[in-house]
C-alpha positions in Angstrom: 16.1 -23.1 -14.8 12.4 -23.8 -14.2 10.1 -22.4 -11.8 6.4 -21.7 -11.0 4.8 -18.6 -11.3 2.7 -17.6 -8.3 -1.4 -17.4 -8.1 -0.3 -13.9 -6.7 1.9 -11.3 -7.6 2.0 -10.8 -3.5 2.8 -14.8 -2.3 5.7 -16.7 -3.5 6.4 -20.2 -2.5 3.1 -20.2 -1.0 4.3 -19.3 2.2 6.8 -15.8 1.9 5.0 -12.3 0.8 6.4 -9.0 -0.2 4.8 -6.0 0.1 6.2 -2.6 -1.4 5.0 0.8 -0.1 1.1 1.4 0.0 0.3 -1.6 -0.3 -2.7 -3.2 1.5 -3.7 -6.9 0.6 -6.3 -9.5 1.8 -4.4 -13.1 2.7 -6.5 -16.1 3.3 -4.4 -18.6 5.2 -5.3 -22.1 5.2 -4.7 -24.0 8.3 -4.3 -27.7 9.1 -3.6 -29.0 12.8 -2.4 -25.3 13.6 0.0 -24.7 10.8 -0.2 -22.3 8.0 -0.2 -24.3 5.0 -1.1 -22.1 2.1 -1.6 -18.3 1.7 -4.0 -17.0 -1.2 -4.2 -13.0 -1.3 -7.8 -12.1 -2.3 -9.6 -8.7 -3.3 -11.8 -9.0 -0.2 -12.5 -10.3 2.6 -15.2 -13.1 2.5 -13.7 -15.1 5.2 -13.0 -13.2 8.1 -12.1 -16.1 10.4 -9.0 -17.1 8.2 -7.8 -13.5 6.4 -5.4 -12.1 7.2 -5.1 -8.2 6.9 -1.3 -6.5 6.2 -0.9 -3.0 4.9 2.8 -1.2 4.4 3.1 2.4 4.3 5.6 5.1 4.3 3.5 7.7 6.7 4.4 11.4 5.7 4.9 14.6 7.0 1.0 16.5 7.2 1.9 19.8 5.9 4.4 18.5 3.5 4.0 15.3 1.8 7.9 15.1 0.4 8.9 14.6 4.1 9.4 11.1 5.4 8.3 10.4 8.8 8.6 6.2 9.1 7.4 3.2 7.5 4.4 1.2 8.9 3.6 -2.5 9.0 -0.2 -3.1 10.3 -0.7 -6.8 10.2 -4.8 -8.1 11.9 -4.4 -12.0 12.8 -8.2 -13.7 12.9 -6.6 -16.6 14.7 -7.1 -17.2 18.4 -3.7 -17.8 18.4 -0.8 -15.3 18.4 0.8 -14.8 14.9 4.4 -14.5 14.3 6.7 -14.4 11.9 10.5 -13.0 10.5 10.8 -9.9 7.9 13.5 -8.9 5.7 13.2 -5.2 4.6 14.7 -3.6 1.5 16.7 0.0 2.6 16.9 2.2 0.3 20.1 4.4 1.3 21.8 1.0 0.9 20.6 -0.1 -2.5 20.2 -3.7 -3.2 20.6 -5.1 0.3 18.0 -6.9 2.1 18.5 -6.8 5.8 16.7 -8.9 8.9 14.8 -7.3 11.2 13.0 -7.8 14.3 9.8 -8.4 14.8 6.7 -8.8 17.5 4.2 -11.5 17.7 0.3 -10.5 16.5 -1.9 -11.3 19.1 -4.9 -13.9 18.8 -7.1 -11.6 17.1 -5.6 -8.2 17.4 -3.9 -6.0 15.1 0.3 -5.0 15.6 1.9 -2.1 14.0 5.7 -1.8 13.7 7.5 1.0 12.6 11.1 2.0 10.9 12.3 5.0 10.6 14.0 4.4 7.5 12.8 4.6 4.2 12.0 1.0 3.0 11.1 0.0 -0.7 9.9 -3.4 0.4 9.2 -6.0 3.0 9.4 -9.7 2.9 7.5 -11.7 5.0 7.7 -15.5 5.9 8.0 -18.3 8.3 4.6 -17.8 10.2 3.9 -19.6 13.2 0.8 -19.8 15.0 1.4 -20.2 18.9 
């Protein structure tokens, strides 16, 4: 079996990312005639017109931070197009099973936030779409 490693540990097959829990990453998307081509994640933002900003965290309880609340997806879309895409999510109360889940569209430059209130260990990203 061969394969390519990716430029990223976030990005595989250029156009699917995972994200575990507290994670926050800097993804510059490269665009040709309206589609996502290409995703690079990079320490900073130096391009704000093509990053894109996700962040996943599992929010806690204030006075006690062994109390799970939800899980947060923040995603900021620098297009002037809306941004969507389809997630997978990794519970953890059913080990080792990846399961679809829905989704909302990221405005032309706005930021979504989608919750869950079950404890997820990671999130898979992929088939973005700018419409």
């Amino acid at each position: 079996m061969e394969f390519e490693i990716p430029q990223s540990p976030y990005v595989i097959n250029e156009d699917l990312i995972q994200l575990f829990s507290d994670e926050k990453i800097y993804v510059e998307a490269d665009v040709v005639d309206g589609i996502i081509v290409k995703f690079t994640v990079v320490k900073e933002i130096t391009d704000q017109s093509k990053t894109i900003t996700i962040e996943f965290n599992q929010i806690k309880d204030d006075n006690n931070s062994k109390i799970h609340k939800f899980m947060m997806l923040e995603i900021t879309n620098p297009f002037n197009r809306n941004l969507e895409y389809k997630a997978n999510v990794y519970l953890v109360r059913y080990n080792r099973w990846w399961y679809n889940t829905s989704t909302i569209p990221v405005r032309a430059n706005l930021t979504s936030y989608e919750s869950w209130p079950d404890i997820l260990l990671s999130i898979v990203l992929y088939d973005f779409v700018l419409k």
